[in-house]
Structure formats: C-alpha cells, structure tokens
C-alpha positions, 0 to 999 in steps of 0.5 A, spaced: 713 282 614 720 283 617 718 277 622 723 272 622 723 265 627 731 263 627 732 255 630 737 254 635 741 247 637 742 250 644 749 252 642 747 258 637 742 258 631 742 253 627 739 252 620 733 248 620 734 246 612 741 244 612 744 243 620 738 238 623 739 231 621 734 228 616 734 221 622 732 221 629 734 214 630 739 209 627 736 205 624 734 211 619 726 209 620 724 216 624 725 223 623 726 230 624 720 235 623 720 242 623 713 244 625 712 251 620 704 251 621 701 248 627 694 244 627 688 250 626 692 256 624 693 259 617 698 263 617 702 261 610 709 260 615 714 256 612 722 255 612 726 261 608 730 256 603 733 263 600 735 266 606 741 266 610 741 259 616 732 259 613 729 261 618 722 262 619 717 266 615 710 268 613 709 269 605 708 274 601 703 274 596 701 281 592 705 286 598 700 282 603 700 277 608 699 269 607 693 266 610 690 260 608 683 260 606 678 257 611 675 252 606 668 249 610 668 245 614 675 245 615 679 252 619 686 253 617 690 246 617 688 240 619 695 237 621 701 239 624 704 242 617 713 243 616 717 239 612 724 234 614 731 237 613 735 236 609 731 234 604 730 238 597 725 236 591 729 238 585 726 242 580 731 239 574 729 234 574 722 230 572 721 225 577 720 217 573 712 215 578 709 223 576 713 225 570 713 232 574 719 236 577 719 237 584 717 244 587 724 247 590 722 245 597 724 241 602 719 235 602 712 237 606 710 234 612 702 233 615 703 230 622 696 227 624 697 225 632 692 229 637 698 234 640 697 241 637 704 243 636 708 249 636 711 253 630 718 251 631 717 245 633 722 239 632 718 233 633 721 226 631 715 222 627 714 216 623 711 216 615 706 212 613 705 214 607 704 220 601 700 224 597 702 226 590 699 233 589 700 236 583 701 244 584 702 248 578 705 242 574 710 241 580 710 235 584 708 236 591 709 230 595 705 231 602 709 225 607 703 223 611 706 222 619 705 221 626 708 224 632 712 218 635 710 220 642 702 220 640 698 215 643 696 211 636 704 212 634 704 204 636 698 201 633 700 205 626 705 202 621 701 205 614 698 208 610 692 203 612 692 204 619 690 211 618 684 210 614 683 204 619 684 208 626 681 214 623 676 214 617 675 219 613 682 222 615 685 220 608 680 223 605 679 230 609 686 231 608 685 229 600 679 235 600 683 239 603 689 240 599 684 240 593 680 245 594 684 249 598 687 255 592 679 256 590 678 261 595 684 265 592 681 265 585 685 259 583 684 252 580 683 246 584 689 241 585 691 236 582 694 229 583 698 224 582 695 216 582 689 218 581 688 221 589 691 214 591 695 214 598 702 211 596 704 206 602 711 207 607 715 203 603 714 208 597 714 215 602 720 213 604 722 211 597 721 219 595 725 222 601 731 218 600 730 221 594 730 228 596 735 227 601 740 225 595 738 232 592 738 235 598 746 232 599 747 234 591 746 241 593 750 242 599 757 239 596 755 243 589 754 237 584 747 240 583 747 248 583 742 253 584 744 260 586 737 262 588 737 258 595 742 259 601 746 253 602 749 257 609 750 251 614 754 251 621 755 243 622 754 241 616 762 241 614 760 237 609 757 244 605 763 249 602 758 254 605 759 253 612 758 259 617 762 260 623 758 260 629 759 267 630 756 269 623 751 265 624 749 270 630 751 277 628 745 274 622 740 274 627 743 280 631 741 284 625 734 282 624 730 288 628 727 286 634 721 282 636 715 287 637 708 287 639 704 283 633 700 287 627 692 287 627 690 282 623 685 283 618 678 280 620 677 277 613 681 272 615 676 269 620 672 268 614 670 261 613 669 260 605 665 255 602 667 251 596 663 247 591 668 241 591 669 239 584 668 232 582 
C-alpha cells in the first residue's frame, strides 16, 4: 500500500499534476499523457492529487487494494488509461453542456493505439473526442486519443475515424465504462448526451476548460486545500518546491521492495448482464 511511482524530468522529480506541460507542440493540437494503467491491467493506479509532487499510487478501498473487475469479455482496461497535466475538473462548479460538477481530478485519457504502454509513461497524443460518463453525479470526462506514434495516428482527425477504422471500439469502450462498478455491488454508469461521442472540437473544448481550472488552482483564485498544489517549474504556483525538497519527499518513501501476492480473485472474469 506504501507503493509510490515518483516522475522525473531527467534533472530530478517532478510533478506529473503540475510540472508536465498540458502542450506537446506549438500549436496546442497535441498533448502530454501520463499513462497511469497500461492496456489489459487492472490495478486502480492513479496520480496522488493529495500527495506532495503526485506521485503514482494504487487506491484503496475498504483497507484493501483496487483492481478493477474483469467484466467479460473484457480484462482489466481496454486502453492505455492516465490523464493530461495540468488539468482539474472542478468540483465548484456545474458544468452548462451536463449541469454536473466535475470529479476533482485531472481530466482522464483513453488511449486507443495498438502499443501497450508503461505505467509512468508520457507519451504525446492527439483527441478525437470524449465521453460523458456520469459518476455518482459527477462529471467525468473520458478524452478519447491516440498515440501520435501509432500506425493509424494519421488516418484519424475524429471521433468518426475511430468508429470508421475500428468498429465497435466506441461502443466496447461505452459497455465498459457502464458496467465496470457492477461487480463491486454498485449501480451502472450513467452518461451525458445520451451515450453519444462528442467530436474533437468539443474535446478540446472541455480540456480548455480544465486547463483554465487547473491555472485557477495553482495561482490561489480558485482554493482547495485538500489537493497538493507543490510544483518544481511551475513558478507560476506560490507552492513552489525547490529541487532538493522535491528529493528529500522521495528519499523518504521506503525503498522498492519485492512485490506482495496478489489475490487470485483478482483473476476472475466476472459476468454481467448489460442493462438496457
């Protein structure tokens, strides 16, 4: 449970919430990615928003590790899954298109291109498109991308492309998210517009807007003392770390040691009846 995966920019550790820039090119088209749960896993890794520089971590749920039920057919994600930096859905506020506040996150990321990342990864990515879910009452965006290095990155502009070059994607990917809390005794997910796709132009329309929250969090306009907000490039933030407190957090996490057994259950493929 102590696990903790720190992210370096090559001088130190850095934040992969504050310190990776949101834009991997110029023209603000692409982006940064932090890959928190690699294609076919199902450990529930996400970055620490409450944690000194946000690292890496498994969430907890009733004293207990979180892995994500194998909802038949499907094992563990069926993407690369992370989020972008510098992003925040803001939970004061209700968003006009969903009239739900956001999930107090970074806004997440399924990355659909054929290489099975790493946990930890960056990779830069292009949108084409997002998904409403609708979580407990919260609005969940899910930007549907691609690896910009992948073999179809060219050939796919939107959110038609996807269904076009890979049919039935869109919809796996709408089952899963519905039914994936089932197994844990929980309801099945909801969505915005009905279960519809939204396009890029309105994907990236919904990150701009996380961004702006995300820079109303780190200059104090917007205040939330439950997230960290420690940032080492970021000279933007008044909670700037210096590059040697940033190393004495990690010193003091305890060091990597050989992995706990896993429970076998979490093997089990689980079969739900998909509401209608």
């Amino acid at each position: 449970m102590d696990y903790r995966l720190f992210i370096s920019d090559g001088q130190g550790p850095i934040s992969p919430f504050h310190d990776i820039p949101l834009y991997a090119n110029p023209e603000k088209t692409l982006f940064n990615m932090v890959v928190e749960i690699p294609r076919w896993t199902n450990a529930k890794i996400e970055i620490s928003t409450k944690e000194v520089l946000n690292p890496l971590k498994q969430d907890i749920k009733k004293g207990a590790l979180r892995y994500v039920a194998n909802c038949f057919p499907h094992h563990g994600y069926i993407w690369n899954y992370g989020a972008l930096p510098q992003t925040w859905e803001y939970p004061g506020e209700i968003d006009e298109s969903t009239k739900c506040k956001g999930d107090n996150d970074p806004i997440d990321v399924c990355e659909i291109g054929s290489r099975v990342a790493k946990r930890g990864d960056v990779i830069v990515v292009k949108p084409l498109g997002v998904l409403g879910l609708i979580d407990e009452g919260e609005c969940d965006w899910k930007i549907i991308a691609i690896d910009v290095s992948d073999p179809l990155a060219d050939k796919m502009n939107d959110i038609a492309d996807v269904e076009r070059l890979m049919p039935g994607f869109l919809r796996a990917t709408m089952e899963w998210f519905k039914i994936y809390k089932i197994p844990d005794g929980k309801p099945a997910n909801q969505f915005a517009f009905g279960g519809e796709f939204k396009n890029k132009e309105f994907a990236l329309k919904a990150i701009e807007s996380t961004r702006q929250h995300w820079e109303g969090l780190v200059n104090g306009t917007i205040d939330n003392k439950e997230l960290s907000r420690s940032s080492i490039t970021n000279s933007s933030s008044s909670f700037t770390l210096s590059r040697d407190d940033a190393k004495v957090v990690v010193e003091k996490n305890p060091p990597l040691s050989a992995p706990e057994p896993v429970n076998p259950m979490v093997n089990k493929l689980s079969f739900v009846q998909i509401p209608s």
